[in-house]
N, C-alpha and C positions, 0 to 999 in steps of 0.2 A: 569621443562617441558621437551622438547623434546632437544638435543644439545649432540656436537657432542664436542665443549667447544672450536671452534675456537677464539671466542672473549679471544682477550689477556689483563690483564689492569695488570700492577706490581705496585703494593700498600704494602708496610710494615710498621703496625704502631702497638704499645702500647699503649692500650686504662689507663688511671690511674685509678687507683684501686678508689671506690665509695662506701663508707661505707651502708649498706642494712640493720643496725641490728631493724629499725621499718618496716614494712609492710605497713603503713595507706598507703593511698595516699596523696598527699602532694596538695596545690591551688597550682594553676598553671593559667596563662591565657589565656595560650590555650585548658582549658579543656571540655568547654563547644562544642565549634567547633569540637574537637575529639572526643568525644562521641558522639556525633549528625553524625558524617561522618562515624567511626565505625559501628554504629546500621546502617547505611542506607546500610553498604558494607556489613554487617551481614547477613540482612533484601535479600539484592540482589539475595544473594548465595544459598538461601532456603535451609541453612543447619539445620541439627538435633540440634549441638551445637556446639559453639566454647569456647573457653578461648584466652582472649589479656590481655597484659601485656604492658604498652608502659615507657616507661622512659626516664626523663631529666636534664643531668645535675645530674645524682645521686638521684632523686626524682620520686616519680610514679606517674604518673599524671594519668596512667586507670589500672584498674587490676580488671577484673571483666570478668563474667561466662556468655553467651547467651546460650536461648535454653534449649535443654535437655542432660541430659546423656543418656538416653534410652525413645526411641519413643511407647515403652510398657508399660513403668514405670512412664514415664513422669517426673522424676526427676530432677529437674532446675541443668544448670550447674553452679558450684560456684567456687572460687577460687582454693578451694581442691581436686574436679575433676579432674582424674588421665586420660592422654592420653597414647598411644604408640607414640616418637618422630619418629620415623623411623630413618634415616641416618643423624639426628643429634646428636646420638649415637656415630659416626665416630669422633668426638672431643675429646669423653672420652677416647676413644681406644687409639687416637693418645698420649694425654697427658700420660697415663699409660706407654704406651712404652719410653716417655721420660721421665719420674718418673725414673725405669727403667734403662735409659741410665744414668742419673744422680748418680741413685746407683751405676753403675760401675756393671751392670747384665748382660749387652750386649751392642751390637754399635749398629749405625745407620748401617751400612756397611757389617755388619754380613750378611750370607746368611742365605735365608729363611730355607735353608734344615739342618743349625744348630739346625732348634729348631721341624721341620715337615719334619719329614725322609721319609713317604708315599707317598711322592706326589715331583717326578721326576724333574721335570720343577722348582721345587722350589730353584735347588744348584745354579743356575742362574740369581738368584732376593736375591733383597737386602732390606732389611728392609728400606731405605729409600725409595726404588722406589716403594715399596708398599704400601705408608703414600702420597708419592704423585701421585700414580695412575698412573705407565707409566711403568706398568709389562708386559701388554697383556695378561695376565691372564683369562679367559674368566670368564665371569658375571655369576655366579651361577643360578642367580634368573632370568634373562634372556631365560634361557634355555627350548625352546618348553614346553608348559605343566608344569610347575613347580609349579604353584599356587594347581594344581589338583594334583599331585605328593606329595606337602611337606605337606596334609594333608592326606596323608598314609603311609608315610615314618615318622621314628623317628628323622630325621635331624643330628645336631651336627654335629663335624667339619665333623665325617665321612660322613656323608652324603651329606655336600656339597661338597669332594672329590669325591664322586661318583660320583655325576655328571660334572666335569672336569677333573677328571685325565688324560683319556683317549683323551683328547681335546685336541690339538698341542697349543700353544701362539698362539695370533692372531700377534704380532708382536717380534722381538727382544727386549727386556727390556729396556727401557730407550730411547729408539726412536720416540717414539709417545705417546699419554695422550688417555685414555680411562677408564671412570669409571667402575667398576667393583667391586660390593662387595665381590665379591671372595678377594680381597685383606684385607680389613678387619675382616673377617671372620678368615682369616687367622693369624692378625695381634694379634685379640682376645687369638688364641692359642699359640699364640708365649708368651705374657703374661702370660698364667697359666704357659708354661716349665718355663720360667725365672724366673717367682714369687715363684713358688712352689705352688702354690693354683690357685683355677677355677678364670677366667677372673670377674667372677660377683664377685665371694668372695673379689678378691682385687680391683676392681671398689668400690664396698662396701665400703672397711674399710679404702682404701687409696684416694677417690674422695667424695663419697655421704658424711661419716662420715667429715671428718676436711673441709668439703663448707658448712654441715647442710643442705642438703638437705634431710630432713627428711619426703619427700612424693616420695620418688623415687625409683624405683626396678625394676624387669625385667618383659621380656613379659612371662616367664613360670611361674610366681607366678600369676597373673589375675587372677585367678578361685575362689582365695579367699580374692579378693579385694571387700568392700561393695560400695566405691566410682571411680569405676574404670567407664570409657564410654564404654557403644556397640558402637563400628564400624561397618561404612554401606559403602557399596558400591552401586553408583547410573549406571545402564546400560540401553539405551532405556528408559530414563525417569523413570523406575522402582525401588526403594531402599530397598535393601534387606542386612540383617546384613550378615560380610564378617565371613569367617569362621577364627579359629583363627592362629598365624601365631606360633604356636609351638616352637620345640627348634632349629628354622632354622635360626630365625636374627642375634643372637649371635653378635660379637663385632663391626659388621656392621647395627645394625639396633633394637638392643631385649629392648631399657631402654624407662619404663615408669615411667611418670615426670609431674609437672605442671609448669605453666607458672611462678610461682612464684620461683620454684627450679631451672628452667632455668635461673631465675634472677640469684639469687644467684649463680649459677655457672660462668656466666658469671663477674660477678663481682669478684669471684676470682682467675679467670682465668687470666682475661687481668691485676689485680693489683698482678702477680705474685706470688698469693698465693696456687697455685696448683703447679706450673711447676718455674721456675728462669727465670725471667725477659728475659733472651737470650734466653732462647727456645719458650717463648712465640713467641719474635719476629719473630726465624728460623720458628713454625709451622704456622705463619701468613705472610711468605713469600711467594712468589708463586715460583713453581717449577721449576727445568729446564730440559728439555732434555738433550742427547746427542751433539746436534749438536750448545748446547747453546741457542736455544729456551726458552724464557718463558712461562709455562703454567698459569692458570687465578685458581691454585689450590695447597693450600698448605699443611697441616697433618692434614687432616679432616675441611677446615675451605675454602671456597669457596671465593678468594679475586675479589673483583667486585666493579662496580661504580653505583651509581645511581641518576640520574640528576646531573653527575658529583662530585656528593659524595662518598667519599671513604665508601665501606661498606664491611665489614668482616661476611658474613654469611654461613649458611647452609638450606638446607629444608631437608624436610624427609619425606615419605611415607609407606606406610605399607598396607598388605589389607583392612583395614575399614579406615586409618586415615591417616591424612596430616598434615603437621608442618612448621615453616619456625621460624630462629631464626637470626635478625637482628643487630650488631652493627654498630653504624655511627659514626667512631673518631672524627672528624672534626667537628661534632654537637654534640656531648654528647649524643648522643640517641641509643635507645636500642629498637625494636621492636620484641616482641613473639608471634605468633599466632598459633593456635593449634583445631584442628576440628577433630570430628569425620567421616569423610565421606573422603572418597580415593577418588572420583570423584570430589571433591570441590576443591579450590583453595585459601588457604588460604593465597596466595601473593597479590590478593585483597584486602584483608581487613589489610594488610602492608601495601600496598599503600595505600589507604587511610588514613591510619594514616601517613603515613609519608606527604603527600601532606598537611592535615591539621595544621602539628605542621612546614611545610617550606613552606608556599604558594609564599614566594618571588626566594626560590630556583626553584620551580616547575616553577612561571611562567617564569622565565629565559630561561627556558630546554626549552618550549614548543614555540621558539623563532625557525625555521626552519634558516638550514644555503644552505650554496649555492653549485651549484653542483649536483645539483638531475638528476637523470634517468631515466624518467615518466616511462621506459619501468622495468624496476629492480624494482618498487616501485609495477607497477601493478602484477611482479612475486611473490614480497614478499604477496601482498593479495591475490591471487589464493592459494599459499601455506595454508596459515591460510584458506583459506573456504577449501583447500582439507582434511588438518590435523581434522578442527576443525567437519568434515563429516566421518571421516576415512573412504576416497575412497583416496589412496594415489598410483599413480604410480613409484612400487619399482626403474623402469627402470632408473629414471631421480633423484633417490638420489646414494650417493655413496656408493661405499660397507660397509662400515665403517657404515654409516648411517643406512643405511638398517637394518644392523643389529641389531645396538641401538634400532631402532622403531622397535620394536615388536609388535607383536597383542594386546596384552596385555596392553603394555604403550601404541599406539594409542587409544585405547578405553578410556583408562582414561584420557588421553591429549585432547581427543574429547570432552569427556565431562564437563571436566575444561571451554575449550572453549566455551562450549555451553552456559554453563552457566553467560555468560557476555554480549552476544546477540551479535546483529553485530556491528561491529567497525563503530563510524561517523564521525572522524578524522586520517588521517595519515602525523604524519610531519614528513620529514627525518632530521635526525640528524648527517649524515657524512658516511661515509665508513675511511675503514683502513685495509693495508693487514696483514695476519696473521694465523702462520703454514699451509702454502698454499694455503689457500683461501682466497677470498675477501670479508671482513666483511663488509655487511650494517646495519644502525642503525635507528627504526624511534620510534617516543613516537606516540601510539593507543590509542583514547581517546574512551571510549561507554557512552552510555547513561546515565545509572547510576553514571557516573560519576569518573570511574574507570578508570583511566590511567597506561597504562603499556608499557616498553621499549621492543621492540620485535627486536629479532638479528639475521638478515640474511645471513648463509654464502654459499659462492659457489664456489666450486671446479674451474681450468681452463676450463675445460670444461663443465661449467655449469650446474653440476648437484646440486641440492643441499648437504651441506654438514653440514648445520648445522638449528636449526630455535630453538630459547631460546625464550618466554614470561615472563617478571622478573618483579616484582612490579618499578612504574615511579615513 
């Protein structure tokens, strides 16, 4: 969603490795309840189609296709149904360059202008700081016009240099967190120099091959995929298929995958059979700044909590699609959901599966602690009806902020929002300060049943500096 990534939680775990070689789904007794919660969070979202995946304990308790793949074609989605993950991509990247570091090809500490001589600003940054996001590098895909641009431009790294060379940092490197796919985009081509071969070809043969992820490939091959989804985007209630995103996502954003392949990668990720056991750890540590700050983000893998469970995830976006890919150490669980539609929200329909497989974790959370500031509670709900309207006064978020919310990402943040109706519960759940602002916390409950942790932060001067919607 929307976040500026004030919220700080440092969590470093090793999920153990979970043998995946059957696919059925396994009895479970929570499966009736999760599929019945699923379908109702599916059913919510009036999306075209999704794919969920959920996992326990090493077993699959749902793995099944809603909907369609194309609202022309009307083709049921099924297991094998091919999405775009968007910036869940950004795990593979990272692992590759630790592949990589491992071979003794390059360090973490290299500069970026070792391996991308074109692009100035790069002798500056270091291959770590651009795994954990605190380059200032400006956001490619951010950039006024870009969605209308990178379907006339031919993309590649060139052309996501084009549109930042010329761009100053927004900050000194290693001083502040600020997502930016300019960084993995970049991190993509740093991989082909050091491999000797394109980012996809050794993604291929060094990730998809030895995990068997055998439905997996990029977004420039789609055209002659039979099982791939149209992506839509929903604007003003209207869903129209998004156009496609070219050779622009690259090692930030281009692998299409199913829920199932997701499994499987994550399974041999966390039991070290991608990357060595310590770097799994290193890439699921969260970062630091300069000034010994921790960030809430570590080599592609987003370290967070959810009803005070440790969760190691990512989401992802793209023009027609949206993704989120959950693991819970502490509960053995594993949540994948994946949709066609960029205006949906498939953190939803995470939540709900996870509220169904922990209803004693959940209702612990939803236990309000003390402390509250009726006045800070009513700011955090005027934000959400302004965000979720997109009428947003620039004036009173931060610069930082501002920027992050682009037209672009409000319109789609709006209509995520929209689509969950109005919120009929707000409990606060604590504040805490963090990289300068003060973070609030409250669990949103709506109608349908849909509970989400929303994280408010705000600068000293009370602008907003941050507003995250996360699955509760």
């Amino acid at each position: 969603m929307l976040s500026s990534r004030s919220l700080v939680l440092a969590v470093a775990v090793v999920i153990a490795a979970t043998a995946r070689a059957a696919r059925a789904q396994e009895p479970d007794p929570a499966s009736d309840s999760l599929v019945a919660a699923v379908e109702a969070a599916v059913a919510s979202g009036h999306l075209p189609g999704a794919q969920v995946l959920v996992s326990h304990n090493g077993h699959i308790v749902l793995d099944r296709g809603f909907g369609v793949q194309s609202l022309t074609r009307k083709q049921p989605v099924d297991v094998d149904t091919r999405f775009e993950i968007g910036s869940i991509t950004k795990q593979f990247t990272a692992a590759a360059i630790l592949q990589l570091v491992e071979q003794h090809k390059l360090s973490l500490d290299d500069s970026l202008g070792k391996f991308v001589h074109d692009y100035p600003a790069g002798a500056n940054v270091t291959l770590r700081q651009l795994l954990w996001q605190v380059t200032g590098i400006p956001n490619y895909t951010a950039v006024s016009g870009f969605e209308t641009y990178s379907t006339t431009r031919a993309g590649g790294i060139g052309g996501v240099l084009d549109l930042v060379r010329a761009k100053p940092l927004e900050f000194t490197p290693g001083t502040k967190w600020m997502y930016s796919n300019t960084n993995y985009a970049l991190l993509g081509q740093v991989v082909a120099v050091a491999s000797g071969e394109s980012w996809e070809a050794y993604v291929r043969r060094h990730i998809f091959g030895p995990v068997g992820m055998t439905h997996s490939t990029f977004v420039v091959d789609e055209r002659g995929l039979s099982d791939f989804a149209t992506g839509y985007t929903s604007v003003h209630g209207t869903r129209a298929s998004s156009p496609p995103m070219g050779n622009w996502a690259l090692g930030a954003g281009s692998i299409v995958s199913t829920a199932e392949d997701l499994a499987r990668w994550d399974d041999a990720f966390f039991g070290g059979r991608v990357i060595a056991p310590a770097d799994v750890k290193l890439a699921t540590t969260p970062g630091r700044l300069a000034n010994g700050s921790p960030t809430s983000y570590g080599f592609g893998w987003e370290i967070d909590a959810h009803d005070g469970q440790p969760c190691i995830e990512h989401n992802g976006g793209t023009f027609g699609f949206a993704s989120v890919n959950q693991n819970f150490p502490g509960l053995g669980e594993q949540i994948i959901v994946l949709v066609n539609d960029a205006g949906a929200g498939p953190t939803a329909i995470a939540s709900a599966a996870f509220h169904a497989l922990n209803p004693k974790v959940v209702s612990t959370a939803d236990m309000p602690v003390a402390g509250e500031d009726t006045a800070i509670t009513k700011l955090a709900q005027q934000w959400w009806i302004a965000l979720m309207s997109g009428k947003v006064d620039r004036s009173r978020l931060t610069p930082e902020m501002s920027q992050a919310l682009t037209p672009a990402m409000l319109s789609a943040s709006g209509a995520q929002l929209r689509v969950l109706g109005k919120p009929v519960r707000w409990i606060y759940r604590g504040e805490q300060e963090g990289a300068g602002a003060k973070v609030y916390q409250y669990r949103v409950a709506f109608g349908s049943g849909t509970v989400l942790n929303v994280i408010m932060a705000l600068a000293p001067d009370g602008k907003l500096a941050g507003y995250v919607a996360r699955p509760g």
